[in-house]
Structures are given as structure tokens and as C-alpha cells.
C-alpha positions in Angstrom: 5.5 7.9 -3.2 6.6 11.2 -3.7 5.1 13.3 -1.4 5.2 13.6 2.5 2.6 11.7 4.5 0.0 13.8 6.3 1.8 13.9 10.3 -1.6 11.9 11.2 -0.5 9.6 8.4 2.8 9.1 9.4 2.1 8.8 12.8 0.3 5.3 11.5 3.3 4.0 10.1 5.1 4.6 13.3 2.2 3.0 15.4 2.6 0.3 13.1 6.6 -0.2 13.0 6.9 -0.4 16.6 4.0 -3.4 16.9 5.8 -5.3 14.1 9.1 -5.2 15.8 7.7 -5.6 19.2 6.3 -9.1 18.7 8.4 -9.9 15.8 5.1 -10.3 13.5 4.9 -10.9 9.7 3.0 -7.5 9.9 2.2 -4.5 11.4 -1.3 -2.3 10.9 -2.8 0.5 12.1 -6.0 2.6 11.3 -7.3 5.6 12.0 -11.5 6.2 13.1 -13.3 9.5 12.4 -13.1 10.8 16.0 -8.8 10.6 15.4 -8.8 7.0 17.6 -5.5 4.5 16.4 -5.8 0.6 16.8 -2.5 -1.2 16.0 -2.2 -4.9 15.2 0.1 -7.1 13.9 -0.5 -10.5 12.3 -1.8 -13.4 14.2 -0.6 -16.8 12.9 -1.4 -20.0 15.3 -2.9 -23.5 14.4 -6.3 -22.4 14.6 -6.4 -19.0 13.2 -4.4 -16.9 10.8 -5.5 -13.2 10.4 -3.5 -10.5 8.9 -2.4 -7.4 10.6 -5.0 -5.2 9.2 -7.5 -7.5 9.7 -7.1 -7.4 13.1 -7.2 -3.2 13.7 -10.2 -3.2 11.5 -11.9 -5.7 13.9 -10.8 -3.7 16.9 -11.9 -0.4 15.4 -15.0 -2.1 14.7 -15.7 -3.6 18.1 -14.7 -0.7 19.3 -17.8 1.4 17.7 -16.2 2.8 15.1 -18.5 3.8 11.9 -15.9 4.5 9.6 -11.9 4.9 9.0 -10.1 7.6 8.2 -6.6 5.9 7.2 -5.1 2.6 7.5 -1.6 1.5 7.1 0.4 -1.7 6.6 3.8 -3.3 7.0 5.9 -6.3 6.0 7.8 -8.0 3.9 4.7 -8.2 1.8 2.4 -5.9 2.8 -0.3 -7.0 -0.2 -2.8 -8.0 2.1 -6.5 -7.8 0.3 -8.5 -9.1 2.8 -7.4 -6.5 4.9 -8.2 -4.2 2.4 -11.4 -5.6 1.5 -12.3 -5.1 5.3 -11.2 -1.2 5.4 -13.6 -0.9 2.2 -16.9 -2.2 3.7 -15.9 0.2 6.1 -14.6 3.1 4.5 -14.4 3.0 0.5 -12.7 6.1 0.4 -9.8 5.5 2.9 -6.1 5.4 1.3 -4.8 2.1 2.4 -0.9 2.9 2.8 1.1 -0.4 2.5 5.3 0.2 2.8 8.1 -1.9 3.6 9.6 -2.9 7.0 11.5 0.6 6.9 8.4 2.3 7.2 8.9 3.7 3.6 5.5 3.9 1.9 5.7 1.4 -1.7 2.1 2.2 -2.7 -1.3 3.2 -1.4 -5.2 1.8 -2.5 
């Protein structure tokens, strides 16, 4: 990607960084609602239950009350994650879904 992230954009990537390295997750995610509220996740992975990053800040923004997303991003080693995306699009079909690399550098958007 060419092109500097929108500061609201990029402010997602950070969100999202700083929850991977914190718990040392697989993934980081964060997404952006219409009133401008974040939820960050990372990855969940135990015996019982395996969820992806962006899985999980979709569920929050949506038991949270939120009708719709604005943005979402994702990090990790492989941030291909479609059920995640497949969540942001029953919310929001129109949200760019930025994925990038454990750097924080943006390797494609959907």
C-alpha cells in the first residue's frame, strides 16, 4: 500500500500492535464503530475454543451495540483471517478490512 492510512486508520494498527505484543497472541485486531468507539482483541486459542482476533472485536463491537463498523484491522504472521472478515461484512460490507504484518505495515486491504 502506497498511500498513508487515515490517522483514525492508523491509530487501529497501533491499538492492534500493542494487544498482540502484550499477550503474545497469534493476532491482534481492532475495529472501528460509527460513533468513533475502538475494541481491540487478539486471538484466543484454548482446548475448547479457537477464535481469531477479529473475531473477537467484532463480537465485542457487537455486544457492545454497535450497528455497523467503520474500519477494522488485523495483525500476524498471517493475518488472512476470513471468518473474521466474513463477520465485519454482515456487519459492514463496505468497511476496508486492513490486514499487515507484525510491523504494523499494511500488506493488503478487503
Amino acid at each position: 500500500m502506497t498511500e498513508p492510512l487515515d490517522p483514525e486508520d492508523a491509530k487501529l494498527v497501533t491499538l492492534a500492535r500493542s494487544a498482540r505484543a502484550r499477550t503474545g497472541a497469534t493476532q491482534g485486531a481492532a475495529v472501528r464503530d460509527g460513533d468513533g468507539r475502538t475494541y481491540v482483541a487478539t486471538s484466543v486459542a484454548l482446548p475448547s475454543l479457537a477464535l481469531s482476533a477479529l473475531q473477537v472485536a467484532v463480537a465485542m463491537a457487537v455486544s457492545s451495540g454497535a450497528p455497523g463498523l467503520e474500519a477494522a484491522v488485523v495483525i500476524g504472521d498471517d493475518p488472512a483471517d476470513e471468518t473474521g472478515l466474513a463477520a465485519v461484512r454482515d456487519l459492514s460490507p463496505a468497511a476496508p478490512v486492513y490486514a499487515a504484518d507484525p510491523a504494523g505495515v499494511i500488506t493488503g486491504v478487503r
